[in-house]
N, C-alpha and C positions, 0 to 999 in steps of 0.2 A: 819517195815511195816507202810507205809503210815496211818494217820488217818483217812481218806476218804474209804481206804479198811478195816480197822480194824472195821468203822462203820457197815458198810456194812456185817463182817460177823456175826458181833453179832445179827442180822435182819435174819440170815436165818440160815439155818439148811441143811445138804447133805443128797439127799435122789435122790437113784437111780444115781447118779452121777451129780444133774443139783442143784441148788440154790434154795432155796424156803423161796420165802418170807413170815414174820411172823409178827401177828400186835397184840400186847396187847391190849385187852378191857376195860372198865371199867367193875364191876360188873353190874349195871344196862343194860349196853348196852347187854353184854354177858346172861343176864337173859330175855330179850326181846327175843334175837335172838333165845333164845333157847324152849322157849314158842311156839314161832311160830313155829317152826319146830316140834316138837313135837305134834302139832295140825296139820300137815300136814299130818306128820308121820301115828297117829291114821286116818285120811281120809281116806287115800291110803288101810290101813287096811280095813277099814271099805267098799272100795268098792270089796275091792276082794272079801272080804264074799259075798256082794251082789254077784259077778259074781260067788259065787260057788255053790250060792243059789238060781242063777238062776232067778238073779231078772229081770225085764222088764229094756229094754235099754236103754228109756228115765230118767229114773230112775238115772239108772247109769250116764249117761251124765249131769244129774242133778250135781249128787255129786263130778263128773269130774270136771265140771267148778268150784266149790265152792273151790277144789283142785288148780286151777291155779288160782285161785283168790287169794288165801294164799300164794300159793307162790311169786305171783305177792308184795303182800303188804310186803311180807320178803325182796324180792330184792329190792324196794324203802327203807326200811329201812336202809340196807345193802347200798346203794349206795347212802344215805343220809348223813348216818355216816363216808363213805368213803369222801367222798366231804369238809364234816366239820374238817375232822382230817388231812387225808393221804394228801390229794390234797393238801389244806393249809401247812402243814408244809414245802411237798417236793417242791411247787410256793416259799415258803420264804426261803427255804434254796436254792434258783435260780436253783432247775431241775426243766425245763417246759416238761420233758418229760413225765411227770406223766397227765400232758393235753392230750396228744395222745393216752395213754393207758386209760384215762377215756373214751373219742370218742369214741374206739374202744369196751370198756365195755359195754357204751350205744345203741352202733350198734347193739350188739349178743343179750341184754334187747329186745330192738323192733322189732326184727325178727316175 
């Protein structure tokens, strides 16, 4: 087996029949990322109650935005770290393909 593909499958995992790529964290990164989500997590809760509680809609749109707003600063973070690590490597290891899938990341981001 090629070393180029031997890399390659140690990076991914078969699930459903397709490749899935895998990226080790540091613990600080992985303890960030998981903070934030978990505050998202609790929002999303917290408005459903409102809406079972019947709370007023402005209300709710209130706590809505504060919800994409967290999620907003996760995916900056997320695609901070992606930029610093993933990008950098797969540029110095000469694949610039990983430039086209970041474009394309940041396209679906600004939707």
């Amino acid at each position: 087996m090629p070393v180029e593909e031997s890399k390659e499958k140690e990076n991914c995992t078969q699930k459903e029949g397709c490749c899935v790529k895998k990226k080790h964290r540091d613990s600080e990164e992985y303890k960030s990322l998981i903070h934030r989500l978990n505050r998202v997590e609790g929002q999303v809760r917290g408005v459903r109650s409102m809406v079972e509680e019947e709370r007023y809609c402005i209300d709710i749109l209130t706590q809505v935005s504060a919800i994409q707003s967290a999620l907003n600063a996760f995916s900056k973070e997320l695609l901070s770290n992606h930029i610093k690590t993933c990008v950098v490597e797969d540029i110095q290891k000469g694949d610039e393909t990983v430039v086209d899938e970041l474009c394309d990341a940041i396209k679906r981001l600004m939707k």
